[in-house]
PASE-848719 format. One line per 10 residues: number of its first residue (from 0); their letters; for each residue x, y, z of C-alpha. Coordinates in Angstrom, 1 decimal, decimal comma. Example, Ala and Ser with C-alpha at 12.3 -4.5 7.8 and 13.67 -1.06 7.14 Angstrom:
<nodes>
0 = as = 12,3/-4,5/7,8 | 13,7/-1,1/7,1;
</nodes>
This chain:
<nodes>
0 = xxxxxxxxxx = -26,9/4,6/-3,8 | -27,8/6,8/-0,5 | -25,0/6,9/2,2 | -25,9/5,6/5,2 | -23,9/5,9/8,5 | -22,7/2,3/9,9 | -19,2/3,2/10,7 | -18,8/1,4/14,0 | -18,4/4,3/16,9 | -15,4/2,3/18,9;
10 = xxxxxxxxxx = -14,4/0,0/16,1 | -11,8/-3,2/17,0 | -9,3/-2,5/14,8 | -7,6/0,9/12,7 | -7,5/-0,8/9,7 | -8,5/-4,3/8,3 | -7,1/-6,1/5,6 | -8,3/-7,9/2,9 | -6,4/-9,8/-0,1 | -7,8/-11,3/-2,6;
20 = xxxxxxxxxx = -7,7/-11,8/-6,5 | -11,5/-10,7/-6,9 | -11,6/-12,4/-10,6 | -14,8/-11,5/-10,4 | -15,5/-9,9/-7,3 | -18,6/-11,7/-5,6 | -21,4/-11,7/-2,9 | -18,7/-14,1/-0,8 | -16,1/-11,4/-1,2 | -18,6/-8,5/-0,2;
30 = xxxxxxxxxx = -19,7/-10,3/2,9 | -16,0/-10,0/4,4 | -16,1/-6,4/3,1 | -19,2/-5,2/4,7 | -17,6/-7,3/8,0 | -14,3/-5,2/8,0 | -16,5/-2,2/7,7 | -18,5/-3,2/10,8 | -15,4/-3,6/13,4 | -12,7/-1,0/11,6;
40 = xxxxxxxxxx = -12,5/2,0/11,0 | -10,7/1,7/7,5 | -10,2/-1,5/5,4 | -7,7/-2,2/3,0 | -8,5/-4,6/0,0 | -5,2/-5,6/-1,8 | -6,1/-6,7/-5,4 | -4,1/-9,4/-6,0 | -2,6/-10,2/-9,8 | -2,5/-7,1/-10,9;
50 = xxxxxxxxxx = -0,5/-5,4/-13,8 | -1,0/-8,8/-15,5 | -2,1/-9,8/-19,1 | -5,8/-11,3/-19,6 | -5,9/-14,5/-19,0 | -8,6/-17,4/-18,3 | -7,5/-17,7/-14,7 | -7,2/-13,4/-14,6 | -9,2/-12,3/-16,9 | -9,7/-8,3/-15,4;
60 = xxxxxxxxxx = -7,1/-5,8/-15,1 | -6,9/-3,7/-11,6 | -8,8/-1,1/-12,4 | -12,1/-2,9/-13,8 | -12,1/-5,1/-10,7 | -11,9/-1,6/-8,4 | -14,8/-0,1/-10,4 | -16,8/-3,4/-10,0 | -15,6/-3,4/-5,7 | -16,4/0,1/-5,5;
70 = xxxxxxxxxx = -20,0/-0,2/-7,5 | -21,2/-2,5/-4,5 | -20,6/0,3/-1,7 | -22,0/3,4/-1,2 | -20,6/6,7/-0,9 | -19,8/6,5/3,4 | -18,3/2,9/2,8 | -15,9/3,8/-0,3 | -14,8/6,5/2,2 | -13,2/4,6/4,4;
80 = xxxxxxxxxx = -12,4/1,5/1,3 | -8,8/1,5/0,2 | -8,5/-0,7/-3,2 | -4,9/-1,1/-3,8 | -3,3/-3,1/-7,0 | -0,7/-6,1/-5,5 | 2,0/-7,2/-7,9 | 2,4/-10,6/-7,5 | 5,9/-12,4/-7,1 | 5,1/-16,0/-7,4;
90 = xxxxxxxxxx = 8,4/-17,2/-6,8 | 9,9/-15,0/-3,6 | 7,5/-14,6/-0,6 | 9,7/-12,7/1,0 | 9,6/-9,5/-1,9 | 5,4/-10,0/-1,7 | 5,5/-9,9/1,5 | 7,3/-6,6/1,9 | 5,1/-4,9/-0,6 | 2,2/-6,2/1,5;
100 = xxxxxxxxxx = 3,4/-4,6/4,3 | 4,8/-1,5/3,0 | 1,1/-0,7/1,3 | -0,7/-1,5/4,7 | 1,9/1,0/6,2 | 1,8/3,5/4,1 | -2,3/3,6/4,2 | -2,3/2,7/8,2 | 0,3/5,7/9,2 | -1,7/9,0/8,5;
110 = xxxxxxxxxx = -4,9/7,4/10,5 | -3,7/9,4/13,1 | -2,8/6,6/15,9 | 0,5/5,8/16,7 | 0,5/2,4/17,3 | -2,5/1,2/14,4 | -4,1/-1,9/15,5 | -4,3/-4,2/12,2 | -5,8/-7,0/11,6 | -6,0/-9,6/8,1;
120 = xxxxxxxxxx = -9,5/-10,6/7,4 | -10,9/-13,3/5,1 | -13,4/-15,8/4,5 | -13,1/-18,9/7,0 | -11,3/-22,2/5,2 | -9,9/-20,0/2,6 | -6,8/-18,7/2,5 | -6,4/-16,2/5,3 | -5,0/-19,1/7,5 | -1,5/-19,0/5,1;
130 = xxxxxxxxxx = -1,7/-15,7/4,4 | -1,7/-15,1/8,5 | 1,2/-17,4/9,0 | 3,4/-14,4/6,6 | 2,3/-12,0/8,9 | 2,4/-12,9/12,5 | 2,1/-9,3/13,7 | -1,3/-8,7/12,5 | -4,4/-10,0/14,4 | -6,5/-12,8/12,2;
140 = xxxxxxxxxx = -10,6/-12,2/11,8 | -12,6/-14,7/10,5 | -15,9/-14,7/8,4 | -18,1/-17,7/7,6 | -17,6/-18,8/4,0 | -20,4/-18,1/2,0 | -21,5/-21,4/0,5 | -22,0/-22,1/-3,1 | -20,4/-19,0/-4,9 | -17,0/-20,2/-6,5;
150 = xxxxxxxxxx = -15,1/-17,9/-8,7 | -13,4/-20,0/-10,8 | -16,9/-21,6/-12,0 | -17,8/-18,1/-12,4 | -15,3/-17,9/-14,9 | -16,1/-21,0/-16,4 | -19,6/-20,2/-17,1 | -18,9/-17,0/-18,4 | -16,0/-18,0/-20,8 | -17,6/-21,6/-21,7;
160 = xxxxxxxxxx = -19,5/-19,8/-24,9 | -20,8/-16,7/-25,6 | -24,3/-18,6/-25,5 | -24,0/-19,6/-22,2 | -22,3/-16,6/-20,4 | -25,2/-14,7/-21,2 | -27,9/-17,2/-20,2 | -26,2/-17,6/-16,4 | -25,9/-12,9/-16,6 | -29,4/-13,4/-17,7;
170 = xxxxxxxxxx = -30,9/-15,6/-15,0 | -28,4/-16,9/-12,8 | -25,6/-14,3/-11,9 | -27,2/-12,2/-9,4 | -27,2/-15,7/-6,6 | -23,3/-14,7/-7,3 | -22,4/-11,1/-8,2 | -23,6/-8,0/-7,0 | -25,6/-5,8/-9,5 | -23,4/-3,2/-10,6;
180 = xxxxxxxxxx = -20,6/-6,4/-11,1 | -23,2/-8,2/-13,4 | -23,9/-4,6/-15,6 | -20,0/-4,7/-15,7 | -19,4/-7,8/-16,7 | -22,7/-7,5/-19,8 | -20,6/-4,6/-21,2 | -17,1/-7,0/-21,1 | -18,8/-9,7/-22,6 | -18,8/-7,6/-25,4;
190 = xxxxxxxxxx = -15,4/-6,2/-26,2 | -12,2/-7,6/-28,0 | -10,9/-8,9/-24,8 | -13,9/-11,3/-24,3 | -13,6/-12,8/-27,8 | -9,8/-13,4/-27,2 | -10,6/-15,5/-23,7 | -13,2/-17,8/-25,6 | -10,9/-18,5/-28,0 | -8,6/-19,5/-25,9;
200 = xxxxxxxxxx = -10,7/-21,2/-24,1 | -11,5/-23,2/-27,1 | -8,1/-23,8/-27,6 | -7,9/-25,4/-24,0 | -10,9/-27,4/-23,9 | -9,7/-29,2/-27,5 | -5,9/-29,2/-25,5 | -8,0/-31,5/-22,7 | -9,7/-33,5/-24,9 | -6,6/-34,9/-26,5;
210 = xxxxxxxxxx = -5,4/-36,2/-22,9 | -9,0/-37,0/-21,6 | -8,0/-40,5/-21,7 | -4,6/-40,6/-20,0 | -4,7/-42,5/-16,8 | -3,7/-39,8/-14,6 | -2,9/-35,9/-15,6 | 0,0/-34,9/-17,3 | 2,7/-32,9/-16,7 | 4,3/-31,1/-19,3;
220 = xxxxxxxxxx = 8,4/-29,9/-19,7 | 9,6/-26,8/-21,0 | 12,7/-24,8/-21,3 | 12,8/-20,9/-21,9 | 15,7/-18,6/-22,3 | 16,5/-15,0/-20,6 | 18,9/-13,8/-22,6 | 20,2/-10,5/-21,4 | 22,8/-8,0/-22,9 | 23,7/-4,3/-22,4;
230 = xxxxxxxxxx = 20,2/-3,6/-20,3 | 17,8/-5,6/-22,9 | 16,3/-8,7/-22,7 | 15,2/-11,1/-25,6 | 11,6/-11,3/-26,0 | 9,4/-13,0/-29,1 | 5,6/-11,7/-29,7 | 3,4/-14,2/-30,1 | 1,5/-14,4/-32,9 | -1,3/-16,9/-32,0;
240 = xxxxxxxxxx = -3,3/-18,1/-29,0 | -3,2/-18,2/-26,2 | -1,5/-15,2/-25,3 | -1,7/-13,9/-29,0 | 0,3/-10,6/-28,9 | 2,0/-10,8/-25,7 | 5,8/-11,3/-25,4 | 7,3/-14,0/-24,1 | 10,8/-15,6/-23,1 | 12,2/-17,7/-26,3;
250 = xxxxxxxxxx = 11,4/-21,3/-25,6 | 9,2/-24,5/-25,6 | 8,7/-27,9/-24,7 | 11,7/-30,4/-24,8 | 12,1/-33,5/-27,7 | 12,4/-37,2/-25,8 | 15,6/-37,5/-26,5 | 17,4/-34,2/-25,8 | 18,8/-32,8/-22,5 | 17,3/-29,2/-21,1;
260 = xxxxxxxxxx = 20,2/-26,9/-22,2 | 20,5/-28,6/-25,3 | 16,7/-27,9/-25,8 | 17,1/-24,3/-24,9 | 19,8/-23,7/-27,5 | 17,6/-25,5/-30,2 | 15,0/-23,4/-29,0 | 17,2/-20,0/-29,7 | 18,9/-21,4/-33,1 | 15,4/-22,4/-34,5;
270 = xxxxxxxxxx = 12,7/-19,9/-33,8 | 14,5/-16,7/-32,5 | 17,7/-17,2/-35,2 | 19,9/-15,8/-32,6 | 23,3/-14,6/-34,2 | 25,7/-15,6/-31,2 | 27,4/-18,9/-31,6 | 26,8/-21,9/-29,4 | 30,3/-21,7/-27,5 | 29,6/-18,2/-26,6;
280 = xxxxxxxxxx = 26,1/-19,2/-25,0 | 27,1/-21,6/-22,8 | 30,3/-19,2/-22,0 | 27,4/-16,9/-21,0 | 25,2/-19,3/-18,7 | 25,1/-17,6/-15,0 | 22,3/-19,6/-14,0 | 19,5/-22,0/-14,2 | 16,2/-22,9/-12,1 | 12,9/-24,4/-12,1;
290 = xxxxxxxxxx = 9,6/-22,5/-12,2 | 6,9/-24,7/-11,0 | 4,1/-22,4/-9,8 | 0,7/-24,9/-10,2 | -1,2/-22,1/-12,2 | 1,8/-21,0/-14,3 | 0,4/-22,2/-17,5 | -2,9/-22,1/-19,2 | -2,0/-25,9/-20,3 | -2,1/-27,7/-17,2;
300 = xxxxxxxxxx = 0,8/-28,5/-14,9 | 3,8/-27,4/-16,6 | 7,2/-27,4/-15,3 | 9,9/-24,7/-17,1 | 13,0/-25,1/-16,2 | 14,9/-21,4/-17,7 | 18,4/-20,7/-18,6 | 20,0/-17,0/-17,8 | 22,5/-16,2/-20,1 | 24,2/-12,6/-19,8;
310 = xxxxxxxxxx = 26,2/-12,0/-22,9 | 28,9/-9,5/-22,4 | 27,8/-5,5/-23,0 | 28,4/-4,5/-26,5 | 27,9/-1,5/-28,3 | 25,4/-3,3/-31,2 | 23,1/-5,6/-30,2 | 23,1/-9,6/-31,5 | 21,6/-9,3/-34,6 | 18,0/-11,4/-34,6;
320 = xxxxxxxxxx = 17,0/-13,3/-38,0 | 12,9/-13,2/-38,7 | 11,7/-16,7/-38,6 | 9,3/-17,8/-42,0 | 5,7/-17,9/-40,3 | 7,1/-17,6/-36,5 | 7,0/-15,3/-33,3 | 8,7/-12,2/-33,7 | 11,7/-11,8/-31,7 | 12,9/-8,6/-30,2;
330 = xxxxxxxxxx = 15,3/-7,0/-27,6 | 13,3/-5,3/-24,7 | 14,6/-2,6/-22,7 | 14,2/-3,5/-19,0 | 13,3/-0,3/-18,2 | 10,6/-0,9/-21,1 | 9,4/-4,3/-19,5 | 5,4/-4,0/-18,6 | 3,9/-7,2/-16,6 | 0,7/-6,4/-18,3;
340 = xxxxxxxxxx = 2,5/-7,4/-21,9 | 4,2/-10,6/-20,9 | 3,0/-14,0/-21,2 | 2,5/-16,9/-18,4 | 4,6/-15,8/-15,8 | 7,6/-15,0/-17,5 | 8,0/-11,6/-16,1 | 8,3/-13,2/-12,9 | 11,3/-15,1/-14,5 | 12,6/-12,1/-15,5;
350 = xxxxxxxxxx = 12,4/-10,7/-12,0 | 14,2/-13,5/-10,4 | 16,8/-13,7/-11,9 | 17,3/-10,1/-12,7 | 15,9/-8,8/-9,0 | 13,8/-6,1/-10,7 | 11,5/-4,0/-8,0 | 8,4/-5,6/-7,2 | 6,6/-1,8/-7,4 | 4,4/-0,7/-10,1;
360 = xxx = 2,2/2,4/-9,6 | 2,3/2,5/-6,0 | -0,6/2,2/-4,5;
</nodes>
């Protein structure tokens, strides 16, 4: 792609910022871009979900949604682009917030102006409006809303079948996605990673269809355990979809007739085989809280409500029994823990009870 020089000569703002979860990145994304280029001299596009595991709802890591950004700009515009991987932290605004800042600082500083002016651009009526309520000292742009490009159904058509997605790359992708994006997404379509989605995107659809009939959606109740002793944490690896080889926080949905803790300790006694008796468990409970985040689950709406048990440092660690046919349980180093390799959301557990850094790879 030639370079071309569009940089604005007395631009309105230093720096322009744009977040975003670009799952895919699309011509409605691309038109705030190009925008932001027009009235700052640099813009910053925070990637939102990153250094998370594939999923339906996130299906590309960091840096194949910064090669697809950067494939839509030529060589003068990725100049002055900055694509910088956000952690999320689903349940503390306040620690995502920081890390927002702190990147836009850390980019903004060597600019050479002393007093940057920022400002937080998106697409009008979608989520800049919260996102410029969090940050009050940055000036709000808005760009019309490109109508009928959704990502979420750009998702759907891709991970419906293997049919389908390439019928819409075929013949209808490019009223959506840029060019190099489509090329990108030809080659994903078929890897390992692909074939895992539309399986579990089987799995979901045939998860529907067994409450299609319910009069109103459901809403599902599960418990999970972080058990933590002498800097590990207790992790199983799945062995199955969704999230088949991912770890994940011992746990699962409640019986009718059983109380949340008493759940949670089923939970550890029957799949994990946890060699520390009952009394010493609940001896061990420091905390408990509800994890309600709409998108948490592949299922639906599901509610987890998690139990924090820190079990007094020893030199050997509980010894774990392998369940006939089950997950296999581990303990985890949390030094060791990787967002990337754990399930749902349950590093974000992890992190709020345990107050681990928000900070992975800088920017």
């Amino acid at each position: 792609m030639p370079p071309r020089s569009d940089a604005p000569d007395s631009p309105d703002f230093d720096c322009l910022v744009f977040i975003g979860r670009f799952q895919p990145p699309h011509l409605g994304h691309l038109a705030v871009i190009h925008e932001a280029l027009k009235r700052a001299r640099q813009v910053i596009v925070l990637v939102g979900s990153s250094w998370q595991a594939r999923s339906l709802r996130n299906p590309w890591r960091f840096a194949e949604r910064q090669a697809m950004l950067r494939s839509a700009f030529d060589d003068e515009e990725n100049a002055r682009l900055a694509v910088v991987p956000l952690l999320d932290a689903l349940y503390n605004n306040d620690v995502w917030v920081r890390d927002v800042q702190r990147k836009v600082r850390d980019i903004a500083r060597p600019l050479g102006v002393r007093l940057p002016r920022i400002g937080l651009i998106g697409a009008s009526r979608g989520q800049s409006s919260y996102y410029l309520s969090l940050f009050p000292q940055w000036e709000s742009v808005s760009v019309p809303l490109v109508e009928g490009i959704s990502a979420s159904q750009i998702r759907e058509r891709l991970f419906r079948s293997a049919s389908s997605a390439g019928d819409y790359l075929s013949t209808g992708a490019s009223h959506d996605l840029p060019p190099g994006v489509v090329e990108t997404l030809r080659g994903f379509c078929q890897g390992e990673g692909y074939r895992q989605l539309i399986e579990e995107q089987g799995l979901l659809d045939q998860y529907r269809s067994a409450w299609a009939q319910a009069p109103y959606p459901p809403i599902f109740v599960t418990v999970n355990a972080v058990v933590v002793q002498s800097g590990h944490v207790l992790l199983v690896r799945r062995t199955a979809a969704p999230g088949k080889g991912l770890y994940a926080l011992p746990g699962g949905f409640i019986n009718p007739h059983e109380r949340l803790l008493d759940a949670c300790l089923r939970e550890l006694r029957e799949r994990v085989r946890l060699k520390v008796p009952e009394p010493v468990l609940k001896g061990s409970l420091r905390g408990q809280r509800l994890f309600d985040e709409p998108h948490r689950s592949w299922r639906g709406r599901t509610l987890a409500e998690a139990f924090y048990f820190a079990l007094r440092p020893e030199q050997q660690l509980p010894r774990l029994k392998p369940v006939q046919g089950g997950d296999h349980a581990r303990w985890v180093a949390l030094a060791d823990l990787d967002p990337e390799s754990l399930f749902e959301d349950h590093f974000f557990i992890i992190q709020d009870f345990l107050g681990l850094p928000a900070d992975f790879g800088g920017t």
